[in-house]
VEXDREN-2710 file (C-alpha; in Angstrom, 1 decimal):
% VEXDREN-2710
k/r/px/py/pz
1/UNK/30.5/63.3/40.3
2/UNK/31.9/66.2/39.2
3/UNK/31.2/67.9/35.9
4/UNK/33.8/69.0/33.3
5/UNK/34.8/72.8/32.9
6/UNK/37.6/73.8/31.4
7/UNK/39.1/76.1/29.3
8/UNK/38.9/76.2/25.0
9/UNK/42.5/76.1/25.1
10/UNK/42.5/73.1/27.0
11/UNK/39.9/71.0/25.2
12/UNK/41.5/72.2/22.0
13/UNK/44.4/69.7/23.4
14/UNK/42.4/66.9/24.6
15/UNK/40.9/66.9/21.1
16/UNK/44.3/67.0/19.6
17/UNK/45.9/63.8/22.0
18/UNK/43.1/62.3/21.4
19/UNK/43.1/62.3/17.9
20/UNK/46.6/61.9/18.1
21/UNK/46.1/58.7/19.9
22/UNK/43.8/56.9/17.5
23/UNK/46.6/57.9/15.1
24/UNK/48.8/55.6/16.8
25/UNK/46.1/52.8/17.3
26/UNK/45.4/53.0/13.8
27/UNK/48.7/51.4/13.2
28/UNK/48.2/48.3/15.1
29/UNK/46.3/46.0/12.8
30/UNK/48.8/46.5/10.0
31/UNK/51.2/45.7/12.5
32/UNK/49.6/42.6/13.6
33/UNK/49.2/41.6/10.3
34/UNK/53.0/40.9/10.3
35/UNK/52.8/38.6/12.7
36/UNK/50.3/36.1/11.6
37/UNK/52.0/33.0/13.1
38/UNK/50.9/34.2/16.4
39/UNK/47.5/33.7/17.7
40/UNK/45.4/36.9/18.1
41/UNK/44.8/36.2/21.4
42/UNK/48.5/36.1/22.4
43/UNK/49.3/39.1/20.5
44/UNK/46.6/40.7/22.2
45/UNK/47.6/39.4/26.1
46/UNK/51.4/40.2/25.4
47/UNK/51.0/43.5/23.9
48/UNK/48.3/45.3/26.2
49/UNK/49.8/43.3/29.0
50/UNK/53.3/45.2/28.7
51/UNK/51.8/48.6/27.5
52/UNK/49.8/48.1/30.8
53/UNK/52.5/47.8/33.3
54/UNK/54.7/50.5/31.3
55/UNK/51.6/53.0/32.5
56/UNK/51.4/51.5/36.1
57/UNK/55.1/52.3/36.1
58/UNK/54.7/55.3/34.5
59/UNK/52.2/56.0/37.2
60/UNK/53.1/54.7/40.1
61/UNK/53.5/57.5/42.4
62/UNK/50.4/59.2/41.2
63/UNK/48.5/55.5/41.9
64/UNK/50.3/55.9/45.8
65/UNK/49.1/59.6/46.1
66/UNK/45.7/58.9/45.2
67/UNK/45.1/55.2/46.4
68/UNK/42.5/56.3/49.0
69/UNK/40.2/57.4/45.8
70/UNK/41.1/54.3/43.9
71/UNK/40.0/51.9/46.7
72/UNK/36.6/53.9/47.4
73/UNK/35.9/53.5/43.7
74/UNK/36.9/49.8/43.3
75/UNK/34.5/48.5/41.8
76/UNK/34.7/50.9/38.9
77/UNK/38.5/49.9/38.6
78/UNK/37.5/46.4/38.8
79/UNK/35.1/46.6/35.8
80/UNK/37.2/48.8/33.8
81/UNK/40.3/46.4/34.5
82/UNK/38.1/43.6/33.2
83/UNK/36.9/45.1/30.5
84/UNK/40.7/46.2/29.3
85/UNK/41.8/43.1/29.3
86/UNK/38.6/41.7/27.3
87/UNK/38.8/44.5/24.6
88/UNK/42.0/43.4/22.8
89/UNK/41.5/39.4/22.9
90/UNK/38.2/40.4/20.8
91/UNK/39.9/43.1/19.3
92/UNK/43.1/40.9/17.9
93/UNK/40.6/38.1/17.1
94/UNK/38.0/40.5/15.5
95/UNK/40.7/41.5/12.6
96/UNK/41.8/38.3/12.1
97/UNK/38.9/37.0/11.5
98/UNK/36.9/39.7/9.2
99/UNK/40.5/41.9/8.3
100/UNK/42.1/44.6/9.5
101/UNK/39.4/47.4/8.0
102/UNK/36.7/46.1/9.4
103/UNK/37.5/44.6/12.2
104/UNK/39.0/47.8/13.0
105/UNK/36.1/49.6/12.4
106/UNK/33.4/48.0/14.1
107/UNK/35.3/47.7/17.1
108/UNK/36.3/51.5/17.4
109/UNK/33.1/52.8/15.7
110/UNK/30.4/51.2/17.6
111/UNK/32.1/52.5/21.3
112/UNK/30.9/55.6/20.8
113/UNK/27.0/54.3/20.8
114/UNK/28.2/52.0/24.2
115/UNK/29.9/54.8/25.7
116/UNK/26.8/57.5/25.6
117/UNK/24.6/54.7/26.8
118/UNK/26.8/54.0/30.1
119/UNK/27.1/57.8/30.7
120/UNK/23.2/58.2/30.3
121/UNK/22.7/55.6/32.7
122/UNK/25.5/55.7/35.7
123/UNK/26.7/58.8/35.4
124/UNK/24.0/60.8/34.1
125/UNK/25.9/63.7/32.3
126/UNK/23.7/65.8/30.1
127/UNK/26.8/66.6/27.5
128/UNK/24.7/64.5/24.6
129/UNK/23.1/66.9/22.7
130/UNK/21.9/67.1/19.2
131/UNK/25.2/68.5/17.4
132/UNK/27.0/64.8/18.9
133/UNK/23.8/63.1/17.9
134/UNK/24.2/64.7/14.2
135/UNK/27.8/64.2/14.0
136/UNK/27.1/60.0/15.3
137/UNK/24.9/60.1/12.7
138/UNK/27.3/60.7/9.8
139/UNK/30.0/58.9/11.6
140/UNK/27.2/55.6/12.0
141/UNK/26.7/56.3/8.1
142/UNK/30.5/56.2/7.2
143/UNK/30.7/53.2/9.5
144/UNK/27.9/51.0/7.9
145/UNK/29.3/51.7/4.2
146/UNK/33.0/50.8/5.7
147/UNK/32.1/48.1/6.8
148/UNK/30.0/46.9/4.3
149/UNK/32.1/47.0/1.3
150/UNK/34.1/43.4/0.8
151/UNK/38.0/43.9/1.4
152/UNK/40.1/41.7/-0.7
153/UNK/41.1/39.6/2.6
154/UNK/37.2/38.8/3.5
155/UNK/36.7/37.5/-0.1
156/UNK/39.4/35.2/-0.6
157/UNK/40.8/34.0/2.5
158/UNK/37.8/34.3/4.8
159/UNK/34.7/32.7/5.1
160/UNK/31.7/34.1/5.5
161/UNK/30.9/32.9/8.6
162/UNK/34.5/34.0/10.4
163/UNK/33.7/37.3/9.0
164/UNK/30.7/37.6/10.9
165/UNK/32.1/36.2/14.0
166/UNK/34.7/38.6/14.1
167/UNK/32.0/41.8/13.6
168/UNK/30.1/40.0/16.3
169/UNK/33.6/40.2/18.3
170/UNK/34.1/43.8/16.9
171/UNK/31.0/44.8/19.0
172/UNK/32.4/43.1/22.2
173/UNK/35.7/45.4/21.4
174/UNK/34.0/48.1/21.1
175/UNK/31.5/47.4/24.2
176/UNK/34.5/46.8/26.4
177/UNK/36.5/49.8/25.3
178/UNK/33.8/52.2/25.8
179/UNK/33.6/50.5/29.3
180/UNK/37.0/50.9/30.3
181/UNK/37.3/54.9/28.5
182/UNK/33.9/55.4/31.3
183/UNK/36.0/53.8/34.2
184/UNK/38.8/56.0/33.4
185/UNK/37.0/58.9/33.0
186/UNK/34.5/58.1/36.1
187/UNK/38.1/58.2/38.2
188/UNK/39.1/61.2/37.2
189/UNK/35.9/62.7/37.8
190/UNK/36.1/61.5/41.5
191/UNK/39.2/63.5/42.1
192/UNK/42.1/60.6/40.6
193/UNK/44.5/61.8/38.1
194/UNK/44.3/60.7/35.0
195/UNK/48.1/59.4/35.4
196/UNK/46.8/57.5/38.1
197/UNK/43.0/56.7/36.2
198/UNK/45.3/55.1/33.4
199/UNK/48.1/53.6/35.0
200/UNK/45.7/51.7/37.3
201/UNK/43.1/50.3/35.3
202/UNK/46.0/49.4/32.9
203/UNK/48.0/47.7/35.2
204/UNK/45.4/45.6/36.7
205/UNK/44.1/44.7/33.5
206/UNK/47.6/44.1/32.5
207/UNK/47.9/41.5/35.1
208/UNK/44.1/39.7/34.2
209/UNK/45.8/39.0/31.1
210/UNK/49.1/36.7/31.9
211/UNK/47.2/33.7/32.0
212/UNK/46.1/34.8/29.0
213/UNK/49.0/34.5/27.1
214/UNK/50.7/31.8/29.2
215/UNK/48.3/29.9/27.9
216/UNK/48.8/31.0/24.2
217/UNK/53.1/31.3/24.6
218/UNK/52.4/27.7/22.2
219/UNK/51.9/30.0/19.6
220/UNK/55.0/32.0/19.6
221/UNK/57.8/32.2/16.9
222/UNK/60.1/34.1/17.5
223/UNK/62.0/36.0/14.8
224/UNK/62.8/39.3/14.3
225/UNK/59.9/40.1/13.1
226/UNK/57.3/39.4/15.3
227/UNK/59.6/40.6/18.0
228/UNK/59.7/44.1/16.2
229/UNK/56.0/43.8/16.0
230/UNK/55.1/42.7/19.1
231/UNK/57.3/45.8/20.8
232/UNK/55.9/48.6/19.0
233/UNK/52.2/47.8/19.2
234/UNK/53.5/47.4/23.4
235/UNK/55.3/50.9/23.6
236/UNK/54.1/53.0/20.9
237/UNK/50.2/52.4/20.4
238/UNK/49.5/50.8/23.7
239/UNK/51.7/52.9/26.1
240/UNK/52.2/56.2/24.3
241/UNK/48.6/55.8/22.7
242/UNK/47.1/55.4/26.3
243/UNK/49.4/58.3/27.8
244/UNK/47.9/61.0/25.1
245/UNK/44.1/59.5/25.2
246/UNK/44.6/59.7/29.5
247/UNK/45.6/63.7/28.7
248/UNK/42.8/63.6/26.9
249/UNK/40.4/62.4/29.4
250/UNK/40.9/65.1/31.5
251/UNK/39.4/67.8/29.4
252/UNK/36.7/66.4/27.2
253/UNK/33.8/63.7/28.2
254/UNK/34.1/60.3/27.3
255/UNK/31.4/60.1/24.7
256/UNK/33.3/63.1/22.8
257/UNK/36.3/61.0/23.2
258/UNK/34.9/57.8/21.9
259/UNK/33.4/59.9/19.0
260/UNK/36.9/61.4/17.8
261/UNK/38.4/57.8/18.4
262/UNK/36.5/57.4/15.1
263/UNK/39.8/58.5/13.9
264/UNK/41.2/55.5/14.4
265/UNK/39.0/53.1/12.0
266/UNK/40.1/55.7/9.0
267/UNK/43.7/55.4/9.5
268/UNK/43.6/51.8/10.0
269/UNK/41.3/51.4/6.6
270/UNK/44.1/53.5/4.3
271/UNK/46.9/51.2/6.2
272/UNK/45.0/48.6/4.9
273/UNK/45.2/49.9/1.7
274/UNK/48.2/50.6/1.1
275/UNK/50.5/48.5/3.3
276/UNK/48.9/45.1/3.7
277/UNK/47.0/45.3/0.4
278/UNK/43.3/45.1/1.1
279/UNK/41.0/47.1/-1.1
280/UNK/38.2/49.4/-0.5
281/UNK/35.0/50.3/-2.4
282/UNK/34.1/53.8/-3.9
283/UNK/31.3/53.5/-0.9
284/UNK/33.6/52.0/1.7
285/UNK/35.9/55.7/0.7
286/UNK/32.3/57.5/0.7
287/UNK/32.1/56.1/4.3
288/UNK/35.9/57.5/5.4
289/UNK/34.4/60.5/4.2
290/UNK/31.5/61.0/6.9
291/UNK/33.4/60.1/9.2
292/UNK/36.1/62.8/8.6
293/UNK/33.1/65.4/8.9
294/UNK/31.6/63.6/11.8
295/UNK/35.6/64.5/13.5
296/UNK/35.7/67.4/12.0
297/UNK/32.6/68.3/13.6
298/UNK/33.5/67.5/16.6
299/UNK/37.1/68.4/16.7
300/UNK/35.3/71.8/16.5
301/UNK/33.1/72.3/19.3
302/UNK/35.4/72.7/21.8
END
């Protein structure tokens, strides 16, 4: 497997669609929140299932051009289409279950730990090194006092033991994501593009999940609303996300990628906030503050 060298310049961009990506993915749970007549599990099916055929589409001549390299590395497709369309049925059901801030936050915070454990061990890539380990470190910190600090959703609408189902689904999220980011990444180091990496695994996971939400179309009521919501968490996180965190991909390792993802749990948390009306502890803000230094850290070392 190849190893990554490229220029500052260029992982100076991954950083920034990477970050720019978890931007966008930050949005979602607000956005599902909108939408609470439907099930989390068909919110989940219909949205990554359309944002993954947009980037098989989006892809498809790159996927032709390169389909000799996908087959010789199907298994690794395989797993990271399976674990795709795993990550957002926990993902969906993790929010609704503990709220949008901490679901959001274990799920996205704990890949990083997941992901540097599956490089270690299948593709052996010496890029962890003790400035990632310090930066986990305060990012692990932020994470714990997140998620520890009671939102106004997990105190009065939410048992206690739904709220520690869905962190015990947050973990599966974030398990499954990390898999799918070291698929994607394990592709384009074997010579696929990252159009193609994408646009694969997404399309095959895409297709895993219609009997997903066949089976959850009960659960549908449509309105304007959830129609509104249900199209932009498709085309703007799930397909333009994925397009910018594919970019991405191709000039900084996975377990960098996961890290900066981290991203993603702070801009979901001040969504929270403000829009949908959870609230946040002066530790739960101490926590968005480490893990602003642990990106900043890494944003960084390029």
């Amino acid at each position: 497997m190849s190893q990554l060298t490229v220029s500052p310049k260029a992982s100076k961009q991954g950083v920034f669609a990477i970050l720019f990506s978890s931007l966008l993915w930050g949005t979602t749970g607000t956005a599902a929140s909108y939408a609470s007549s439907i099930s989390p599990l068909a919110i989940g099916s219909f949205t990554m299932g359309i944002g993954g055929l947009l980037l098989a589409i989006n892809g498809a001549k790159h996927i032709r051009l390169d389909i000799n390299r996908l087959l010789q590395a199907r298994y690794v497709l395989l797993i990271g289409a399976i674990a795709l369309a795993i990550y957002p049925l926990a993902f969906y059901s993790a929010m609704r279950l503990s709220g949008v801030a901490i679901g959001t936050v274990v799920s996205i915070a704990s890949a990083p730990f997941f992901v540097a454990i599956i490089e270690r061990l299948f593709s052996k890539e010496n890029n962890i090194d003790g400035y990632w380990l310090f930066s986990l470190l305060l990012g692990a910190i932020g994470i714990a006092f997140l998620a520890s600090t009671e939102t106004s959703v997990s105190s009065s609408t939410l048992d206690m033991s739904n709220k520690y189902l869905g962190i015990l689904l947050g973990f599966v999220a974030g398990f499954t994501y990390a898999l799918y980011s070291w698929a994607a990444k394990a592709l384009i180091n074997r010579g696929v593009s990252s159009k193609s990496a994408v646009g694969s695994i997404f399309g095959l996971g895409g297709i895993l999940l219609v009997p997903v939400f066949l089976l959850n179309t009960n659960t549908f009521i449509i309105s304007s609303v959830n129609t509104m919501v249900l199209l932009y968490i498709a085309i703007i996180p799930m397909f333009i996300g994925y397009l910018c965190f594919g970019f991405g991909l191709k000039t900084i390792h996975a377990s960098k990628a996961t890290l900066l993802t981290l991203f993603e749990p702070a801009v979901a948390a001040i969504f929270a906030v403000c829009v949908v009306g959870e609230s946040i502890s002066l530790l739960g803000w101490f926590g968005l503050f480490l893990i602003m230094i642990c990106l900043l850290l890494q944003s960084y070392k390029s």
